[in-house]
LUMDO-985445 format. One record per residue (C-alpha): residue number from 1; x, y, z. Coordinates in steps of 0.2 Angstrom, whole numbers. Layout:
residues N
koldo nr NUM	xx X	yy Y	zz Z
...
***
This chain:
residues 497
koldo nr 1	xx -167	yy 50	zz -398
koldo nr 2	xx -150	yy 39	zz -394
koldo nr 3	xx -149	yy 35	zz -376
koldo nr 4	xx -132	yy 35	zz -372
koldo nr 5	xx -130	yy 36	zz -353
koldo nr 6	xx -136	yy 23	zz -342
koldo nr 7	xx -136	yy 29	zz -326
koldo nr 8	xx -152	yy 38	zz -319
koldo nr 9	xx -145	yy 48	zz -306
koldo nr 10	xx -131	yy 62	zz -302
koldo nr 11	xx -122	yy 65	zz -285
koldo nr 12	xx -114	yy 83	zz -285
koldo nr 13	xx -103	yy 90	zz -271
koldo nr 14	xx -111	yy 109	zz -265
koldo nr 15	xx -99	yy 122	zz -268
koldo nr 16	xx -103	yy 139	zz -257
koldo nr 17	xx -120	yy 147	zz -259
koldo nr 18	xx -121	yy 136	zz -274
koldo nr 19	xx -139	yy 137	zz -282
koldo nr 20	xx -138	yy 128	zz -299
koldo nr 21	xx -132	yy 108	zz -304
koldo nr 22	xx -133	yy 102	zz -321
koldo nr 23	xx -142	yy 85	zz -325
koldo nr 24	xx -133	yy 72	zz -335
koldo nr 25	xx -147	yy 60	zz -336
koldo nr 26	xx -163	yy 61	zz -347
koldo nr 27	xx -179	yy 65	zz -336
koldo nr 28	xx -197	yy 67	zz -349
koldo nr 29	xx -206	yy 77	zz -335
koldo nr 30	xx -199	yy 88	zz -320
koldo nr 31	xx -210	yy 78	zz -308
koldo nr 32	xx -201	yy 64	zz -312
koldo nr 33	xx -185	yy 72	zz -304
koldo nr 34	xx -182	yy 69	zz -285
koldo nr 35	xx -166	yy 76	zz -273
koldo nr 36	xx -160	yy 68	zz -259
koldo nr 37	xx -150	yy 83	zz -247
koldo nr 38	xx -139	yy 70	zz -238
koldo nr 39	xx -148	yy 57	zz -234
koldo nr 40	xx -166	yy 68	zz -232
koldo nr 41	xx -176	yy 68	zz -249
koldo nr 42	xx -181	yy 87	zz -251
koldo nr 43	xx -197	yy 92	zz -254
koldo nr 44	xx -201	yy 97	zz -274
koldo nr 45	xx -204	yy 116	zz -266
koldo nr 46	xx -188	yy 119	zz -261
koldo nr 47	xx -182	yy 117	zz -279
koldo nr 48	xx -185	yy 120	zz -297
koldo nr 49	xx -180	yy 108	zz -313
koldo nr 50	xx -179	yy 113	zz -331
koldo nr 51	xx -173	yy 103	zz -345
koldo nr 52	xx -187	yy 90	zz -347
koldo nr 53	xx -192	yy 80	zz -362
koldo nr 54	xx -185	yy 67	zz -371
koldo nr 55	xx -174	yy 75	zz -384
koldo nr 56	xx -169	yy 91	zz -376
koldo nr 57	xx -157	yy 103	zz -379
koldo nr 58	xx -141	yy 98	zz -373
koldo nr 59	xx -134	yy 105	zz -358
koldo nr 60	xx -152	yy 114	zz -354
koldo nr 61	xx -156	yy 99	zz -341
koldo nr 62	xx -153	yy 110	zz -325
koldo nr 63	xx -161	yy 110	zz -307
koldo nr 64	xx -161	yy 128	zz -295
koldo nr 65	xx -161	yy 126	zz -278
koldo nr 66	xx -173	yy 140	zz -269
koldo nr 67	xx -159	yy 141	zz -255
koldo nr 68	xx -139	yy 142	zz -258
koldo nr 69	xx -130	yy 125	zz -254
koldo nr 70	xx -120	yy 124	zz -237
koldo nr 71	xx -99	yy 121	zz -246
koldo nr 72	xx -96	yy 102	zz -245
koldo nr 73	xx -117	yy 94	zz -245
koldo nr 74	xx -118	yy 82	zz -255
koldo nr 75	xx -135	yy 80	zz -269
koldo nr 76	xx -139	yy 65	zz -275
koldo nr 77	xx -156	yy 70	zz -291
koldo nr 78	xx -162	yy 52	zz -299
koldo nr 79	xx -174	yy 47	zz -309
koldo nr 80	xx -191	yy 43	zz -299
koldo nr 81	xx -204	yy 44	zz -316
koldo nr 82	xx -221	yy 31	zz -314
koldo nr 83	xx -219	yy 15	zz -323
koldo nr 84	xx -231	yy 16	zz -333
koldo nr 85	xx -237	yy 18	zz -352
koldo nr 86	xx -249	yy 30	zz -358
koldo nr 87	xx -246	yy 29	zz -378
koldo nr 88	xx -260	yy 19	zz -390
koldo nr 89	xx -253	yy 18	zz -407
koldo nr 90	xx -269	yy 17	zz -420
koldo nr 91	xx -266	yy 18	zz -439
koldo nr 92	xx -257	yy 32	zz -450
koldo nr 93	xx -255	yy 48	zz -448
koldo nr 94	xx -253	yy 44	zz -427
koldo nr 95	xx -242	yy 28	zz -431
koldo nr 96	xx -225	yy 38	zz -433
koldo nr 97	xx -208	yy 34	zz -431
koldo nr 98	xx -206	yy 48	zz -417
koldo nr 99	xx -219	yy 40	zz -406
koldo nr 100	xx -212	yy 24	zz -408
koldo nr 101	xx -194	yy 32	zz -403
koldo nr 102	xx -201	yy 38	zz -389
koldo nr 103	xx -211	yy 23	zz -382
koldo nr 104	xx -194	yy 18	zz -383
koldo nr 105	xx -186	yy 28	zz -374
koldo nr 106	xx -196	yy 26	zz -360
koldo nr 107	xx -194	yy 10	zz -359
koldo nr 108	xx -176	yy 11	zz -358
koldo nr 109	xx -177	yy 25	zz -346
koldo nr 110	xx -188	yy 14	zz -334
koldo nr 111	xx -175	yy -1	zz -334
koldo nr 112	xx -160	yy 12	zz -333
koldo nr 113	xx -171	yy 18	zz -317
koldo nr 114	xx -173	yy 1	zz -310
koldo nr 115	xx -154	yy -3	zz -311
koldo nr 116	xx -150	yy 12	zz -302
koldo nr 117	xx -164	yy 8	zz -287
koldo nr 118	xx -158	yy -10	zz -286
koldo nr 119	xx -142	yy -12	zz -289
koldo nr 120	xx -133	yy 5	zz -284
koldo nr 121	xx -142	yy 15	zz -272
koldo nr 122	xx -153	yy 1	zz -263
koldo nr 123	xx -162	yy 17	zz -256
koldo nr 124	xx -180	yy 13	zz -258
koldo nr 125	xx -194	yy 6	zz -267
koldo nr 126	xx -211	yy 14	zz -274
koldo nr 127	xx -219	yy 16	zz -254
koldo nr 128	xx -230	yy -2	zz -255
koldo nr 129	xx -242	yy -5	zz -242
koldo nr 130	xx -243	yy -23	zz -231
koldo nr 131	xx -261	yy -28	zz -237
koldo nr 132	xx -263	yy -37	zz -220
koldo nr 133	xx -258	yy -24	zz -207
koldo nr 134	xx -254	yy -8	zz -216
koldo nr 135	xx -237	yy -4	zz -214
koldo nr 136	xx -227	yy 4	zz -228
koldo nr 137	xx -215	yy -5	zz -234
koldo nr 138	xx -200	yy 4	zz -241
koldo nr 139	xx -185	yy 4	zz -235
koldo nr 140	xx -176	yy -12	zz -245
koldo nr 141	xx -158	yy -15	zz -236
koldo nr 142	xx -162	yy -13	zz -216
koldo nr 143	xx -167	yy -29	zz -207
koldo nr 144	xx -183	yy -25	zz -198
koldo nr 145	xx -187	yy -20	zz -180
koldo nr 146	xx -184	yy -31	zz -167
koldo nr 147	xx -199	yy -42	zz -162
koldo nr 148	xx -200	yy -51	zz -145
koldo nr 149	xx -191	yy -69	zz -145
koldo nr 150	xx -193	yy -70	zz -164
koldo nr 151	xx -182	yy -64	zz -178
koldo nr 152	xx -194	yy -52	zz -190
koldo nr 153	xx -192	yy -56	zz -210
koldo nr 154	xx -200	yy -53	zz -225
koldo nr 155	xx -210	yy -65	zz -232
koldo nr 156	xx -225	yy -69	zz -244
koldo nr 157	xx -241	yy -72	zz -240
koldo nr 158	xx -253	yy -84	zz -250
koldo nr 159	xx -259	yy -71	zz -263
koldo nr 160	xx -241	yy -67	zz -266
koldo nr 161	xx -240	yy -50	zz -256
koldo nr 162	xx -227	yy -46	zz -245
koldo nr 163	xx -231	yy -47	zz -226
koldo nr 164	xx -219	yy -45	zz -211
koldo nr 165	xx -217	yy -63	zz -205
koldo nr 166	xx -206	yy -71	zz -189
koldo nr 167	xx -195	yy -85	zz -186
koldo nr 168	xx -195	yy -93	zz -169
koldo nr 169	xx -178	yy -90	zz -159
koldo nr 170	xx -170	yy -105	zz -151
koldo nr 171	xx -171	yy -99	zz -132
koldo nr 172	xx -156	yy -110	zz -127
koldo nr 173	xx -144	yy -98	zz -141
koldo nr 174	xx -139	yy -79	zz -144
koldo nr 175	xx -146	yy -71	zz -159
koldo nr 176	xx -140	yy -57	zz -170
koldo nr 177	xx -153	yy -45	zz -175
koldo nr 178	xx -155	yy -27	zz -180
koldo nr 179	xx -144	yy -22	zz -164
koldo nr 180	xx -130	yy -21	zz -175
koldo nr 181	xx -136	yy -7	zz -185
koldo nr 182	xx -137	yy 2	zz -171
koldo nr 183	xx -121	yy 8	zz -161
koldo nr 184	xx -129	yy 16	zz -146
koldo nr 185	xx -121	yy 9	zz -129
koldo nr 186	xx -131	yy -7	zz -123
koldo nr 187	xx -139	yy -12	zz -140
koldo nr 188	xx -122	yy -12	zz -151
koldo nr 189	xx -128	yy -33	zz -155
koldo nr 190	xx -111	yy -36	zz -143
koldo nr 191	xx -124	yy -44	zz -131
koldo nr 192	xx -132	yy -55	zz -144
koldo nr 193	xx -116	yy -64	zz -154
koldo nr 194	xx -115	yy -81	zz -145
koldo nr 195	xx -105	yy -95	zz -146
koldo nr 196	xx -109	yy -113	zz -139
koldo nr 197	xx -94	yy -119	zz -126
koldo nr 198	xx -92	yy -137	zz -130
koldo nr 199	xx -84	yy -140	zz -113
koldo nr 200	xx -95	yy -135	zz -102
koldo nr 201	xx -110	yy -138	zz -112
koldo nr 202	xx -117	yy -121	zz -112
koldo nr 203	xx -123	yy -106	zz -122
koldo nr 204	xx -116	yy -91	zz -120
koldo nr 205	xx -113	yy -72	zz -128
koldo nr 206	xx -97	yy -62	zz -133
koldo nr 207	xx -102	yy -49	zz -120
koldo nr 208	xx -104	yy -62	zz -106
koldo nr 209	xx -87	yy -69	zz -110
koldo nr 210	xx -78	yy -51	zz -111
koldo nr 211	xx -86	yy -46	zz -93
koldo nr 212	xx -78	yy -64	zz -86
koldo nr 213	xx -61	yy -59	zz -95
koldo nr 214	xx -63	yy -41	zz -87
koldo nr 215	xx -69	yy -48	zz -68
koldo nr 216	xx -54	yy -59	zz -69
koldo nr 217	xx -41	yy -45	zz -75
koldo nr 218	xx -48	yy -34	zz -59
koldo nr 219	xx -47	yy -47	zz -46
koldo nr 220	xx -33	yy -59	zz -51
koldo nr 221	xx -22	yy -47	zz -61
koldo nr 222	xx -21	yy -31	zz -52
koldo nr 223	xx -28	yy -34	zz -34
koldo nr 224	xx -30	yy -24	zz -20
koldo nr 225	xx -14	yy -21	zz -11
koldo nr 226	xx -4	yy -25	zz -28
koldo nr 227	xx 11	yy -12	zz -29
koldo nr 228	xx 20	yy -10	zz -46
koldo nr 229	xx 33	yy 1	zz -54
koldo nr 230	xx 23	yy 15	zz -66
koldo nr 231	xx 34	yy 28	zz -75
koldo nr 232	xx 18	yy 40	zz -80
koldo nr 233	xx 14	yy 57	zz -69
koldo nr 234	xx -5	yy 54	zz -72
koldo nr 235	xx -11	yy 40	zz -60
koldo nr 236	xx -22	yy 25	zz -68
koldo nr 237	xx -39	yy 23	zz -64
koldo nr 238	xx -42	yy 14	zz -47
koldo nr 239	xx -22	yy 17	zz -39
koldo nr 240	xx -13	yy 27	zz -28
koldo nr 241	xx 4	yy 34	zz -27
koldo nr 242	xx 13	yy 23	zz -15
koldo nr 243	xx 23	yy 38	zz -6
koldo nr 244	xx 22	yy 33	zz 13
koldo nr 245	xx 5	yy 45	zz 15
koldo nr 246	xx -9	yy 41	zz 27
koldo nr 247	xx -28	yy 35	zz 17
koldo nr 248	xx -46	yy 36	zz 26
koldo nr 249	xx -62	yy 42	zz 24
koldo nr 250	xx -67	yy 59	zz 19
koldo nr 251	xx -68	yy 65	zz 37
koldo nr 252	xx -50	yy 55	zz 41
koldo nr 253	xx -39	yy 70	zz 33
koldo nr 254	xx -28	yy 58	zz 25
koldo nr 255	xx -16	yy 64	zz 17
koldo nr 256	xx -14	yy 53	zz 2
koldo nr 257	xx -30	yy 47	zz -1
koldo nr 258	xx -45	yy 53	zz 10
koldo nr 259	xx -59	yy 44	zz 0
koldo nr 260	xx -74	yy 30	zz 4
koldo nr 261	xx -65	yy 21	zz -13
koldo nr 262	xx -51	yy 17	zz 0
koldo nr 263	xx -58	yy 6	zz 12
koldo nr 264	xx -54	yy -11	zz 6
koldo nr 265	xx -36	yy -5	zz 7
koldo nr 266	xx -36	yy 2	zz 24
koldo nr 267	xx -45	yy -13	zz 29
koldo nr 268	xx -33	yy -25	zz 22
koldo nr 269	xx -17	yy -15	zz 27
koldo nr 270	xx -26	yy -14	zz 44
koldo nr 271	xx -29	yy -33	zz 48
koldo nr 272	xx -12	yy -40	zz 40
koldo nr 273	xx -2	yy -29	zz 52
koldo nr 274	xx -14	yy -28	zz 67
koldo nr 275	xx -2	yy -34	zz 79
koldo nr 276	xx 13	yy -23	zz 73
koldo nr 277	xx 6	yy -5	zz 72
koldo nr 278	xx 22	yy 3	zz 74
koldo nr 279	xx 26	yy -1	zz 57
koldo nr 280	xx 10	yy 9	zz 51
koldo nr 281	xx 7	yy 22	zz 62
koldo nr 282	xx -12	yy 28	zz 63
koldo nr 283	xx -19	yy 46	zz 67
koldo nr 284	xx -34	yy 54	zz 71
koldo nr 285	xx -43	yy 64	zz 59
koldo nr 286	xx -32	yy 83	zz 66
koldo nr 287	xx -16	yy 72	zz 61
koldo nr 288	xx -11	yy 67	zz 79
koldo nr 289	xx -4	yy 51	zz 83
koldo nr 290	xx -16	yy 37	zz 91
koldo nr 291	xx -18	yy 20	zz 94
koldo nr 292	xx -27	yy 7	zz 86
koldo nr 293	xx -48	yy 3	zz 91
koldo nr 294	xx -54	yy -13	zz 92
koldo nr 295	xx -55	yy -18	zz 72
koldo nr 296	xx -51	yy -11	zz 54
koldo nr 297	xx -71	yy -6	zz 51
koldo nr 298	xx -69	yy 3	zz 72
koldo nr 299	xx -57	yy 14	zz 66
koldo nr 300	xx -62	yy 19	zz 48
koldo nr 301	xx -79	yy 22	zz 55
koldo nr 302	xx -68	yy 33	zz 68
koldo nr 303	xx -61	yy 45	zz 55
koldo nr 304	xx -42	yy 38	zz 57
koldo nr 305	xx -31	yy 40	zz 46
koldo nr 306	xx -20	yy 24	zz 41
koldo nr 307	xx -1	yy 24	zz 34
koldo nr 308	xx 4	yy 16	zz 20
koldo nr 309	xx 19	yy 6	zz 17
koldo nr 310	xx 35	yy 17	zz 21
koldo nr 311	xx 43	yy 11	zz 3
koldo nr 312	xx 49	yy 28	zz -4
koldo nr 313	xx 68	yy 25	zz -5
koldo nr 314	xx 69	yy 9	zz 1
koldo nr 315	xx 72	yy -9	zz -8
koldo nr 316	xx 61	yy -23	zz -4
koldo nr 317	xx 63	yy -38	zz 3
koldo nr 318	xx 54	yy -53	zz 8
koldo nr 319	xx 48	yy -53	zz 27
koldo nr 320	xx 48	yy -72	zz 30
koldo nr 321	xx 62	yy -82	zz 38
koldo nr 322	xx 74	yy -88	zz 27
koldo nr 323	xx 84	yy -107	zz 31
koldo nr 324	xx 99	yy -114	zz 22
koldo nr 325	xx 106	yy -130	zz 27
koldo nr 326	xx 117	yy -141	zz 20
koldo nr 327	xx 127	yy -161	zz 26
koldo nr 328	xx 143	yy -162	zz 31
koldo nr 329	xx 159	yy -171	zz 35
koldo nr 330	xx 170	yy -168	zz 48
koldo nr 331	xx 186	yy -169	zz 50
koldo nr 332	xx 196	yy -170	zz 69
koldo nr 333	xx 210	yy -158	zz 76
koldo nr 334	xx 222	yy -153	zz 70
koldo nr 335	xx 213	yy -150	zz 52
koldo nr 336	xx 195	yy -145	zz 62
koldo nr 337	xx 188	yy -144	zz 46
koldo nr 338	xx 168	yy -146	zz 40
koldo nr 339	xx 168	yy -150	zz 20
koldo nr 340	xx 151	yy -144	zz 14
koldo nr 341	xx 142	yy -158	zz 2
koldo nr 342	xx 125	yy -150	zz -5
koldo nr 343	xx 130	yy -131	zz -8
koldo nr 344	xx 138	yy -125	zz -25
koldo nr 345	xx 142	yy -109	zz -17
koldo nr 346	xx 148	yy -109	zz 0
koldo nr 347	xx 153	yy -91	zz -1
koldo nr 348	xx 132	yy -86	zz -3
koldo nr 349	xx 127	yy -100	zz 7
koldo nr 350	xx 136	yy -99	zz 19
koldo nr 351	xx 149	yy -81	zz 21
koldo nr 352	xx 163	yy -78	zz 31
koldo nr 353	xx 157	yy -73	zz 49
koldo nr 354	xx 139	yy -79	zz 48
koldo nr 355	xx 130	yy -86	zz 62
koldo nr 356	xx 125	yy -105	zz 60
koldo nr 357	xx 120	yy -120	zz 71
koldo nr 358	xx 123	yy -138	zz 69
koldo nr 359	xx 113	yy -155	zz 70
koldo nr 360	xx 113	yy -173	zz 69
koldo nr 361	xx 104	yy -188	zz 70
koldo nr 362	xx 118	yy -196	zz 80
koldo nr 363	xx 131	yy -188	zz 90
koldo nr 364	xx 140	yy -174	zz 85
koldo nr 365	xx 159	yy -172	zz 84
koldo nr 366	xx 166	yy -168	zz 101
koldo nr 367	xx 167	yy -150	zz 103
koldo nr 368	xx 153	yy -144	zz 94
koldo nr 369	xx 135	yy -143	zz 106
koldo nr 370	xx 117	yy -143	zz 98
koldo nr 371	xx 106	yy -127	zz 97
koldo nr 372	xx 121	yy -116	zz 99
koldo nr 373	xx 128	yy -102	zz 89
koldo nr 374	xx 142	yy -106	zz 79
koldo nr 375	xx 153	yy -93	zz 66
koldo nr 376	xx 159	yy -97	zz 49
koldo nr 377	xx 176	yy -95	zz 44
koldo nr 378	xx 176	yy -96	zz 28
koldo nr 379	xx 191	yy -110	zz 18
koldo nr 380	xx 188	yy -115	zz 0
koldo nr 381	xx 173	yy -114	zz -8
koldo nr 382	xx 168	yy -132	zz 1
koldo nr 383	xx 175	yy -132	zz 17
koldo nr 384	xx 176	yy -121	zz 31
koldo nr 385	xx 180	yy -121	zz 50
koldo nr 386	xx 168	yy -114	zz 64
koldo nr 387	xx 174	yy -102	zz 78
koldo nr 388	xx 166	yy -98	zz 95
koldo nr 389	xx 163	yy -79	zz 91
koldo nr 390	xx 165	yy -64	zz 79
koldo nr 391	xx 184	yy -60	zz 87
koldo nr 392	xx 190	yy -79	zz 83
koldo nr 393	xx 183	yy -78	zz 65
koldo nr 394	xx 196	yy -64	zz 58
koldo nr 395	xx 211	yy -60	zz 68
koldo nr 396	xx 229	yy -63	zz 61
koldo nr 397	xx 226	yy -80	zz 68
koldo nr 398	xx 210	yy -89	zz 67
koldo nr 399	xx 204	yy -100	zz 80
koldo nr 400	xx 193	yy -111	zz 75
koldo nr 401	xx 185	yy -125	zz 87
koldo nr 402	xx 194	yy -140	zz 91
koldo nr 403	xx 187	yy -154	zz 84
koldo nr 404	xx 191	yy -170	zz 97
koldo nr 405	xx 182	yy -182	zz 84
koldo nr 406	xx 173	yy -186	zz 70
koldo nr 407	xx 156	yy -189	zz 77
koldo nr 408	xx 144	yy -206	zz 76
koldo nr 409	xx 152	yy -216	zz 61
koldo nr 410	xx 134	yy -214	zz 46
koldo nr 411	xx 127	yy -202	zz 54
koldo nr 412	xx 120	yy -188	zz 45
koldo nr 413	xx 127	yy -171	zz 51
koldo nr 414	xx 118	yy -155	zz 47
koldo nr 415	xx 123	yy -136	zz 45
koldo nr 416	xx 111	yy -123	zz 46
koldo nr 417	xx 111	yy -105	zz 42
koldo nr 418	xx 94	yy -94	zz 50
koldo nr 419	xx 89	yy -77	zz 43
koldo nr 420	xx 76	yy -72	zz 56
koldo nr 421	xx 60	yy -65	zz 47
koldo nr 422	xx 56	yy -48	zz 47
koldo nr 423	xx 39	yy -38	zz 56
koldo nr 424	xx 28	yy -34	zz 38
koldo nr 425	xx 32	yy -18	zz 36
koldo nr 426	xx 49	yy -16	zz 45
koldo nr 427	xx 64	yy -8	zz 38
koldo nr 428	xx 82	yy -1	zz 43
koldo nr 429	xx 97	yy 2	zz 34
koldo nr 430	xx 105	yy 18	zz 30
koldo nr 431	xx 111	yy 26	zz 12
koldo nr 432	xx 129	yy 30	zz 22
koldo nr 433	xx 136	yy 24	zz 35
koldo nr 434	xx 151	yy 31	zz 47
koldo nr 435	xx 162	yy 17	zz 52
koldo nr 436	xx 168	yy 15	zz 68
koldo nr 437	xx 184	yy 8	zz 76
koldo nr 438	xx 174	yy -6	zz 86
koldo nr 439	xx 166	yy -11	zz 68
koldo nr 440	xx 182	yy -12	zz 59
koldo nr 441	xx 189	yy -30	zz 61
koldo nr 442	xx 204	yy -34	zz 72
koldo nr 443	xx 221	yy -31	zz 64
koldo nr 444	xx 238	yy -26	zz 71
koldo nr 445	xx 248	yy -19	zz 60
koldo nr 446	xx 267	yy -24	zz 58
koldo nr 447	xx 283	yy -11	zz 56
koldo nr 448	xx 300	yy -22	zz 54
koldo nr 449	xx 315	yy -11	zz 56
koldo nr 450	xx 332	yy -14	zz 67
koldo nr 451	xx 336	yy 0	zz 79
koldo nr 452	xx 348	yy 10	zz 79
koldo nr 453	xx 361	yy 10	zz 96
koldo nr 454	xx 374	yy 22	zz 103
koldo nr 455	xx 385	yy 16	zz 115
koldo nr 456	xx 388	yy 24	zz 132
koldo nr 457	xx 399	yy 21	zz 145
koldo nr 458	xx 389	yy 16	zz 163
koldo nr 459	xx 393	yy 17	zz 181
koldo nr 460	xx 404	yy 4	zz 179
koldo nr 461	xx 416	yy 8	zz 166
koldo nr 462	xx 408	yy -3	zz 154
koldo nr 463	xx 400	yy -1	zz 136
koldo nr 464	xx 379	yy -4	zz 133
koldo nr 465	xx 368	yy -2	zz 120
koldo nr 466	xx 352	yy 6	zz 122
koldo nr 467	xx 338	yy 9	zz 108
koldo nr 468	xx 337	yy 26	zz 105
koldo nr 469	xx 324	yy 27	zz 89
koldo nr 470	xx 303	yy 25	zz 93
koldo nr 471	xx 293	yy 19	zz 78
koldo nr 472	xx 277	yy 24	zz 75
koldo nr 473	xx 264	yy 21	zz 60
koldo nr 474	xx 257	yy 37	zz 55
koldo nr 475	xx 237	yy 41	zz 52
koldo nr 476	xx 228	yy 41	zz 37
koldo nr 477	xx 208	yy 41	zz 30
koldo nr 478	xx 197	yy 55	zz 31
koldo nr 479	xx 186	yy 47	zz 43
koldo nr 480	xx 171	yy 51	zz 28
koldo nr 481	xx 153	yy 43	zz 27
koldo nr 482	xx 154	yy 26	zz 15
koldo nr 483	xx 142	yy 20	zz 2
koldo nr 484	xx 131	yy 6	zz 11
koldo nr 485	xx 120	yy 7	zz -6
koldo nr 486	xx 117	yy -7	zz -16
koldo nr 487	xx 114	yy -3	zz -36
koldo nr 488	xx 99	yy 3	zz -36
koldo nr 489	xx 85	yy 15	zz -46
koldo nr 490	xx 71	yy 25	zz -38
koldo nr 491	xx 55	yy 29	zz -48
koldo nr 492	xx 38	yy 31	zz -44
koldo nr 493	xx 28	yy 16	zz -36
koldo nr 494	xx 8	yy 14	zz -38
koldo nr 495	xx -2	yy 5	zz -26
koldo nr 496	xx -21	yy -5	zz -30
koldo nr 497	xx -35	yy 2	zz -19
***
């Protein structure tokens, strides 16, 4: 016969209860037919085959499956026949064309076979046994086991047969081996991937490097005590909701966090505000006020429940003390006038009303004293006058301090503004406030009109004029609560345990 197809396998997808596939390649016996369910190669009981021969009759080459097919498996029936050649031609009548056809036809069935083995499926080969320690040797693409120090191969020995053979492996360096055909957790091949560092001179694997890079991220990145802003309602793995709550031990009754994953938190909350516990109250563990024991460890151990932060509604700022300071000239009476020479802003710097102190390394204009307290009223955007207290800064008319001189001629003359810092965890302000009279600056207010007169005669006979009209201002303002807010927008805070 013609051969025409030259592949020696079929793959068919399983329809429903499916029993019966057709064959498009040529098989001369039905042993020579082998199924493969999957990846499992079925055993030639659960199935039947039809069809064989060399020249059969077209579309009779069929295989029945004892047991309906499961919708969506995939079979995959090749070509397995022997290699192997069992004709002897003599003379006539047994030396015929047919016989030579079919010798043929074998042959070309046999390489047909091999292609599909070696170049497309790479599934197997005939089961071959190592001479030298028994082991079958058949599956063709897989790297072998995993040996002990040494990379396995495959190799030859001096006969020519195949024999597992090992190459040493370099201590110093990471190897790939057959962990990456295998993707269970700890023998993925992540820990065998290396990579030489030339600046430190060393070896080292993919995974090593990844845990550095994951140590660094969990102790430099996101530390304990870290608070960040997290719009989610799910808290991430390892953080708390910075809400004000209390955090303890299980036993503590904390009411945020009452967990043994919190001590390095309380700890370190505990010891950087030891000395102002006001700040972050503490309670035992029936929620009632106590004080503090003699360390952080003392009182976890005692079941007390720590505060957090008080940062819900509240902006933050930063606790230590601020300093601005700038040089100056003076200038005598009757100007009284400091002009400002290393601030661009004098309005931030230095504001109408607030407190300052001045320095020298000489001596200071006369009128002005060292380590006092001074108050800014406020000129041009570089010079500015200082007045003894708050009432001298704003009435109608200021009264800034008289400036006799000018101070030592080359001296350096300094200003300096002092916000106080801050207990760690303090905080004040209001969202409103009411405004008092006392809090409103001085002011008088001015009402320019000429009285009317009426004249009437006196005891004496003679005409006066006498003011007959009382001016008065009226009232006004609702006496409401102001905004004392700065722009600001509230959401949801995490804190690191």
């Amino acid at each position: 016969m013609t051969i025409i197809l030259t592949d020696s396998r079929d793959q068919i997808v399983a329809g429903s209860g499916q029993t019966v596939f057709n064959l498009n390649f040529v098989f001369e016996n039905e042993s020579d037919v082998i199924i493969y369910e999957g990846s499992r190669l079925m055993n030639n009981s659960e199935y039947t085959v039809q069809g064989a021969g060399l020249d059969p009759t077209i579309n009779t080459r069929t295989i029945t499956l004892n047991t309906p097919a499961t919708e969506g498996v995939i079979y995959t029936p090749m070509r397995d026949a022997p290699f192997n050649r069992l004709t002897n031609f003599t003379g006539a009548p047994d030396f015929s064309a047919e016989n030579i056809n079919n010798e043929y036809d074998r042959i070309i069935l046999m390489v047909q076979q091999l292609n599909t083995n070696m170049t497309q499926l790479m599934l197997k080969y005939n089961n071959w046994v190592d001479d030298s320690s028994g082991q079958s040797i058949n599956i063709l693409p897989k790297l072998p086991a995993n040996g002990s120090g040494n990379i396995n191969i495959w190799t030859a020995n001096s006969e020519g047969d195949i024999i597992a053979g090992t190459i040493p492996e370099e201590s110093s360096c990471s190897t790939l081996r057959s962990e990456l055909l295998n993707d269970a957790s700890g023998t993925d091949g992540s820990g065998l991937i290396g990579h030489y560092n030339t600046t430190t001179a060393t070896s080292t694997t993919v995974r090593a490097s990844l845990n550095t890079l994951e140590a660094a991220i969990g102790t430099t990145v996101f530390s304990t005590g870290m608070e960040m802003r997290f719009w989610g309602s799910t808290l991430p793995t390892g953080w708390l909701w910075s809400n004000g709550g209390t955090i303890g031990n299980a036993s503590s009754g904390a009411s945020n966090y009452a967990n043994a994953a919190a001590q390095d938190l309380y700890v370190q909350i505990w010891t950087l505000t030891a000395s102002d516990p006001d700040w972050f109250p503490i309670y035992d563990s029936v929620g009632a006020l106590t004080t503090r024991g003699a360390s952080a460890v003392a009182d976890w151990n005692a079941n007390k429940a720590l505060s957090l932060p008080q940062t819900p509604g509240k902006t933050h700022a930063n606790y230590t003390q601020m300093v601005v300071s700038s040089t100056f000239t003076a200038q005598a009476d009757p100007t009284n006038t400091l002009t400002i020479t290393d601030q661009a802003n004098l309005t931030t710097a230095f504001p109408m009303g607030c407190i300052v102190q001045v320095s020298i390394t000489g001596t200071l204009p006369s009128g002005l004293l060292p380590a006092t307290d001074y108050y800014v009223i406020e000129l041009t955007s570089t010079t500015l006058q200082l007045a003894s207290s708050t009432a001298n800064v704003v009435p109608v008319a200021k009264v800034p301090i008289t400036l006799v001189d000018t101070g030592s001629v080359g001296a350096v003359h300094t200003i300096t503004r002092t916000l106080g810092a801050k207990v760690i965890g303090e905080w004040n302000g209001e969202n409103n406030h009411l405004q008092t009279v006392d809090q409103m600056p001085e002011h008088t207010h001015n009402y320019d009109q000429p009285n009317s007169t009426e004249q009437k005669p006196n005891n004496t006979g003679q005409a006066v004029y006498y003011s007959v009209d009382t001016v008065a201002t009226s009232s006004t303002g609702g006496s409401n609560f102001s905004n004392n807010v700065q722009p600001t927008i509230y959401g949801p805070v995490i804190i690191k345990l």
